[in-house]
C-alpha positions in Angstrom: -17.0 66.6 80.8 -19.1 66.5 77.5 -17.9 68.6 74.9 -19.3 69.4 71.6 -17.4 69.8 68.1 -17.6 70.3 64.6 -15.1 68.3 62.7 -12.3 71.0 60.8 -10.3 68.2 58.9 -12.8 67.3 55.5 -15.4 69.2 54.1 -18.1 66.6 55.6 -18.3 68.9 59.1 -19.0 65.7 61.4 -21.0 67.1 64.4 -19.0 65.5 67.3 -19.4 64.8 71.1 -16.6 64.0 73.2 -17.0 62.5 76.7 -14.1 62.3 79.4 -14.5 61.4 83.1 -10.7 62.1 83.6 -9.4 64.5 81.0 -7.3 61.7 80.1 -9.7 58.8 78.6 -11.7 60.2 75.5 -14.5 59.0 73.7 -16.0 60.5 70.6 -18.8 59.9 68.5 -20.3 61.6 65.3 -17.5 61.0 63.5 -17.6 59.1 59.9 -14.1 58.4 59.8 -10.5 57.9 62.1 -9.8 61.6 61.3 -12.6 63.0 63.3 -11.9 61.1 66.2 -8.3 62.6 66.4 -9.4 65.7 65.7 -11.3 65.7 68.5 -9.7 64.3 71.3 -6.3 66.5 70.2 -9.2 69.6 69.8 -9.5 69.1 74.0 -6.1 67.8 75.0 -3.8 70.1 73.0 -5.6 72.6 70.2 -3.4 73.6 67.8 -4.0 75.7 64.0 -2.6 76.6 60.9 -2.0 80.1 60.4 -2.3 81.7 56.9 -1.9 85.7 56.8 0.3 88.1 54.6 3.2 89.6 55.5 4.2 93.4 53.9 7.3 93.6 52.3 10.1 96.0 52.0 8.6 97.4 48.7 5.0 97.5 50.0 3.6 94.6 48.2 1.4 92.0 50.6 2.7 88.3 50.1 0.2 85.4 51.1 2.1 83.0 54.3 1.6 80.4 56.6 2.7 78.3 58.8 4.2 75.4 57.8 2.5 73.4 60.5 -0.2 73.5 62.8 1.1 75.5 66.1 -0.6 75.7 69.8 -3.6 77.5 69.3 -2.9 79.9 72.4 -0.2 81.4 70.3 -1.5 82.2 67.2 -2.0 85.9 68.2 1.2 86.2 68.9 2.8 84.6 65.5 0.1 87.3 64.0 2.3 90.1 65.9 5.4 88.8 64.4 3.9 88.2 61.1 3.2 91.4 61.2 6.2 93.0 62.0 8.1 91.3 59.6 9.3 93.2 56.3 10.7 90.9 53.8 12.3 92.0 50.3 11.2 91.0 47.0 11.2 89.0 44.9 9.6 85.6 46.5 8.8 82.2 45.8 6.3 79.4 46.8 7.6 77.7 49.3 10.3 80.7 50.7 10.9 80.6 54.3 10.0 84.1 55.5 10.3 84.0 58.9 12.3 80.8 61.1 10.8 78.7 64.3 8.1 80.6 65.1 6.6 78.5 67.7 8.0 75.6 66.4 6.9 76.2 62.8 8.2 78.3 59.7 6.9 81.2 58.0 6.3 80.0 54.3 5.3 81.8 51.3 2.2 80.8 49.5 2.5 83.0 46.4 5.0 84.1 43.8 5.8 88.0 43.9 8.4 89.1 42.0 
């Protein structure tokens, strides 16, 4: 299997190739630093993203969220869904959880809204 990337984690963009005979044993190259290199093989073994939306409250006003960690990219849709169907009420801080465990990760504001 040959797979190529482009690096997500600095704003240098590495253009990467990973290589596996197994799907177990990776080898990357096009990578300036460590970073890219676990990017990479994690990108094939177990993709997972960071999901920044906004969330409607009670009153009407849209509040900027995200996760508060990276979750398995096959769910993000579904963390959309109940990102979406959340309503919290004002006011809220930075750093407020909005919504609990959601695949593992919280629901966090990223804005003040009073």
């Amino acid at each position: 299997m040959t797979r190529n990337l482009t690096c997500i984690v600095c704003p240098m963009g590495c253009s990467l190739t990973v290589t596996s005979e197994d799907n177990k044993t990776f080898t990357v190259t096009g990578n300036t630093c460590p970073r890219g290199e676990v990017y990479a093989k994690n990108e094939c073994t177990n993709p997972q993203r960071t999901v920044t939306s906004t969330v409607r409250t009670k009153e009407g006003v849209l509040v900027a969220v995200k996760t508060d960690r990276a979750i398995a990219k096959d769910k993000v849709f579904e963390c959309m869904e109940r990102i979406n169907a959340a309503r919290p009420c004002l006011p809220i801080a930075v750093g407020d959880v909005i919504m609990k465990d959601i695949f593992g990760a919280n629901i966090v504001a990223t804005q003040n809204v009073k």
